[in-house]
N, C-alpha and C positions, 0 to 999 in steps of 0.2 A: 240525232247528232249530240255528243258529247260535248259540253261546255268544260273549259279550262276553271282549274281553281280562283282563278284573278276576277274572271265575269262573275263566275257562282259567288264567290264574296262581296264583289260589287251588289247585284242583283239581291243579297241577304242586307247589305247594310241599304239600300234603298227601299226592301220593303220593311226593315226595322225605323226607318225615317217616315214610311208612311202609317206606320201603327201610331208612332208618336204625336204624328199630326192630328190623325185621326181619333186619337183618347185625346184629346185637346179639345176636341167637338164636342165628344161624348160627356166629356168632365162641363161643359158648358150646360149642355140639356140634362146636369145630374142624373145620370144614369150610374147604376150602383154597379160593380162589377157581373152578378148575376147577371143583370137586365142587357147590360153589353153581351155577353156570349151570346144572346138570343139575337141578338142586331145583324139585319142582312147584313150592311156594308163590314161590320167587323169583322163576321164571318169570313167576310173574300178574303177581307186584307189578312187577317191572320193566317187564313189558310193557305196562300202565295208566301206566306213567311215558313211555314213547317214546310212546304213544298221544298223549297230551295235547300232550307235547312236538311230534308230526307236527301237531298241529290248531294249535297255533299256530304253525308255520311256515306253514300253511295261510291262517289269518288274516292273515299276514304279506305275504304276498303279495298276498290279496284288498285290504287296505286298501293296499300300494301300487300296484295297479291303479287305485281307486275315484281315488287322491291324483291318478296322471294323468290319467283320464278329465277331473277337477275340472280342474285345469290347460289341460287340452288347451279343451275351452270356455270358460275365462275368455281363453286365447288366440287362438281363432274369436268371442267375442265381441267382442274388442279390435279385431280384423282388421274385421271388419263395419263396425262402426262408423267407420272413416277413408274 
């Protein structure tokens, strides 16, 4: 099932609010940025943020698809019509 661009933003700025938190841990137990990509927990969290982020590049494209199909028949309709 397709999610709406409004959830998919929501769900991007909540897992970009859980990175934040979570480098807040990580900057506590001085972890250098290498040593963080190695970190289970980072790992998730970051990877649920590229996720979301891939679905709406995804969405991005389907709705510029859908924009030309729409186009492309208002322009065979035009055509017909003369």
């Amino acid at each position: 099932m397709s999610l709406r661009r409004s959830q998919l933003e929501r769900q991007l700025q909540n897992a970009e609010t859980a990175i934040a938190d979570y480098s807040k841990v990580l900057d506590e137990q001085n972890l250098t940025p290498q040593q963080r990509k190695k970190h289970p927990k980072w790992k998730q969290v970051n990877a649920q943020r590229l996720q979301i982020l891939n679905r709406l590049k995804s969405l991005k494209v389907i709705e510029d698809r859908e924009e030309a199909i729409k186009q492309g028949l208002a322009a065979s309709t035009e055509s017909s019509e003369d």
